[in-house]
N, C-alpha and C positions, 0 to 999 in steps of 0.2 A: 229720475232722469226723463220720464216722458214728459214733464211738463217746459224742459230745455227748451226746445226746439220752438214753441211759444212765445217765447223771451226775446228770437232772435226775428228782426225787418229784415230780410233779405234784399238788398239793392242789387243792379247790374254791377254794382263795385261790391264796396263793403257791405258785410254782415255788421247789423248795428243789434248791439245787446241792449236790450229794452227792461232789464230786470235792476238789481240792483247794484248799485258802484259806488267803487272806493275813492276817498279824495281825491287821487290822481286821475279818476276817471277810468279803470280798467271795472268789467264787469265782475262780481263776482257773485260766486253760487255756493251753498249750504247743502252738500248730500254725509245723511246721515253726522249732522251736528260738525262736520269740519267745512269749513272753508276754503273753497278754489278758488284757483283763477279762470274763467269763464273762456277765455280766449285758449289757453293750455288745454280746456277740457275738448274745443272743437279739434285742437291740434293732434290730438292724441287720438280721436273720435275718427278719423277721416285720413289723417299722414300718419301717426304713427308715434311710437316713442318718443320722447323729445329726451336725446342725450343726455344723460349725467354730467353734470357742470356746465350746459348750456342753459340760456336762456333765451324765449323769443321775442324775436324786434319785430316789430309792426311796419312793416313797409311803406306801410299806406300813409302812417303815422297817425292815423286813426285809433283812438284807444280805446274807442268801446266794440272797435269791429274785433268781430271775431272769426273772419273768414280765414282758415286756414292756408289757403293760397297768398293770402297778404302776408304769410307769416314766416321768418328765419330761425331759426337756431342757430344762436351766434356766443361766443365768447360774453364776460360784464366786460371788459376790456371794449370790444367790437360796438357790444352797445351802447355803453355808453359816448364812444364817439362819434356814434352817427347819431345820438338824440340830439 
């Protein structure tokens, strides 16, 4: 996990994840052989829990930011209507 924070450009807006991504452009990370999602791990890292059966939208609609503040816990219902 120390080398996270590395990965991420911090802008006056978005946190941009500089490491590696998946097709759709969301960052993702390898601790101990499993794979995250990059932007879950700052959300968890900094807010908190992210609810059981949510998932988070990207406000900014930025996919590779990973700034927590850009981020919702919303319903696949919710998000996928505002994609």
């Amino acid at each position: 996990m120390s080398n996270f924070w590395g990965k991420v450009h911090k802008t006056h807006g978005c946190w941009l994840w500089l490491g590696a991504k998946d097709n759709h452009g969301y960052g993702n990370l390898r601790i101990k052989g499993k794979c995250y999602k990059a932007h879950r791990i700052t959300y968890e890292l900094i807010i908190g829990k992210i609810p059981d059966g949510l998932q988070i939208d990207h406000l900014c609609r930025v996919r590779s930011c990973v700034n927590p503040f850009h981020m919702e816990p919303v319903t696949s219902a919710i998000n996928t209507l505002r994609g």
